[in-house]
Structures are given as structure tokens and as C-alpha cells.
PLY file of the C-alpha trace (Angstrom):
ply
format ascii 1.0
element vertex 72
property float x
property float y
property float z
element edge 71
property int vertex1
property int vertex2
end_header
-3.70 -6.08 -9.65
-4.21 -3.13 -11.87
-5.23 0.22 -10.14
-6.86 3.38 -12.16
-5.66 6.30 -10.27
-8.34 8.77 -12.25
-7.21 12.04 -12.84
-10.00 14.09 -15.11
-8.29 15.81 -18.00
-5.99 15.12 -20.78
-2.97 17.46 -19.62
-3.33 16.94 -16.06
-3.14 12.85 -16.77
0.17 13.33 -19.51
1.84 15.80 -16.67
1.65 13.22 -14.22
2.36 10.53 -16.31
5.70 12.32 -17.28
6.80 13.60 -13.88
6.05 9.66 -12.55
8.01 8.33 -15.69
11.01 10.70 -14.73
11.29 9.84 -11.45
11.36 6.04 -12.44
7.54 5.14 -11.85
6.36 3.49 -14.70
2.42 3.88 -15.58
0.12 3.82 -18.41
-1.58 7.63 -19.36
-5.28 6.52 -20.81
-7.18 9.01 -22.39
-10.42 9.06 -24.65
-11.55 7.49 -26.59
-10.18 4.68 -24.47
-12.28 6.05 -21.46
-15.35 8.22 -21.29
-13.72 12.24 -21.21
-13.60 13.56 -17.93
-12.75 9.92 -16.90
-8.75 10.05 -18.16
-6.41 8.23 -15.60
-3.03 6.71 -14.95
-2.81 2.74 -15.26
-1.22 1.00 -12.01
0.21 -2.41 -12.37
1.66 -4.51 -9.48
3.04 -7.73 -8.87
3.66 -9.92 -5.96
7.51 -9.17 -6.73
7.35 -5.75 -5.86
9.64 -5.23 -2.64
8.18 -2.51 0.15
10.94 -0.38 -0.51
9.67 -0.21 -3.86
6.06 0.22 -3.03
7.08 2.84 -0.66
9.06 4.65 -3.12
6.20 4.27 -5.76
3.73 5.90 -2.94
6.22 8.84 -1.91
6.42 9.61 -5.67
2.80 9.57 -6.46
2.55 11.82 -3.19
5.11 14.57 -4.65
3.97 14.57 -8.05
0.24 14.81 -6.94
1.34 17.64 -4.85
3.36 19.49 -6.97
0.59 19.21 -9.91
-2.07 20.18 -7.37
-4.23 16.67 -7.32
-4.22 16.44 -4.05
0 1
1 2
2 3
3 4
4 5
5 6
6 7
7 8
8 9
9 10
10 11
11 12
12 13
13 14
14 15
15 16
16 17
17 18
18 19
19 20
20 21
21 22
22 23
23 24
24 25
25 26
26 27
27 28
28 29
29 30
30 31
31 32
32 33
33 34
34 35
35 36
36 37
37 38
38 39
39 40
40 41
41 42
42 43
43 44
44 45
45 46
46 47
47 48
48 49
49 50
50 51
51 52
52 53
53 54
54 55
55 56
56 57
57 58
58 59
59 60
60 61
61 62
62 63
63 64
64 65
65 66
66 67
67 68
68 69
69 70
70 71
């Protein structure tokens, strides 16, 4: 399944994007005119061959990067 993990802004979305892709979390940044500004988002893709430990490491990233870049 694909998951949109909407973020709002242009720099906000590439900031995230590049923390994730530094730590090893791979995601798509989309950004107008691809969506509807205000709309931008990170692209989540997973497959049934994702482990847990990866999932869980994939979670705890999002969770320090979303933190650290004030999201949530």
C-alpha cells in the first residue's frame, strides 16, 4: 500500500524528505503541481516483505524527524 503522510509546504516536505533519506528511509517528496499547494506530502510505499524490525525502525524515524522539524 502507498501512504501520503501530508505535510503542507514545500520546505517543510523537502526537510523531511532529506532527514528520512539520511537516516535510510526512503520516500517520495511530492509537491505542486503534482498536488493542490498546501496539500505537499511524503510518498509511503510498503510491501508484504518488510520485516517489523524494519517497520519499527521506519516508525521511530518518522517519529524523530517529525519531532525535530516540529510536525508533530
Amino acid at each position: 500500500p502507498i501512504i501520503p503522510i501530508i505535510i503542507g509546504d514545500t520546505p517543510r516536505t523537502f526537510a523531511a524528505w532529506k532527514a528520512l533519506f539520511e537516516a535510510g528511509v526512503f520516500v517520495n517528496a511530492i509537491i505542486p503541481p503534482a498536488v493542490v499547494d498546501g496539500r505537499q506530502l511524503l510518498r509511503t510505499s510498503y510491501m508484504a516483505t518488510h520485516t517489523d524490525k524494519q517497520l519499527d525502525y521506519v516508525l521511530q524515524t518518522f517519529r524523530d524527524v517529525g519531532k525535530r522539524l516540529g510536525l508533530i
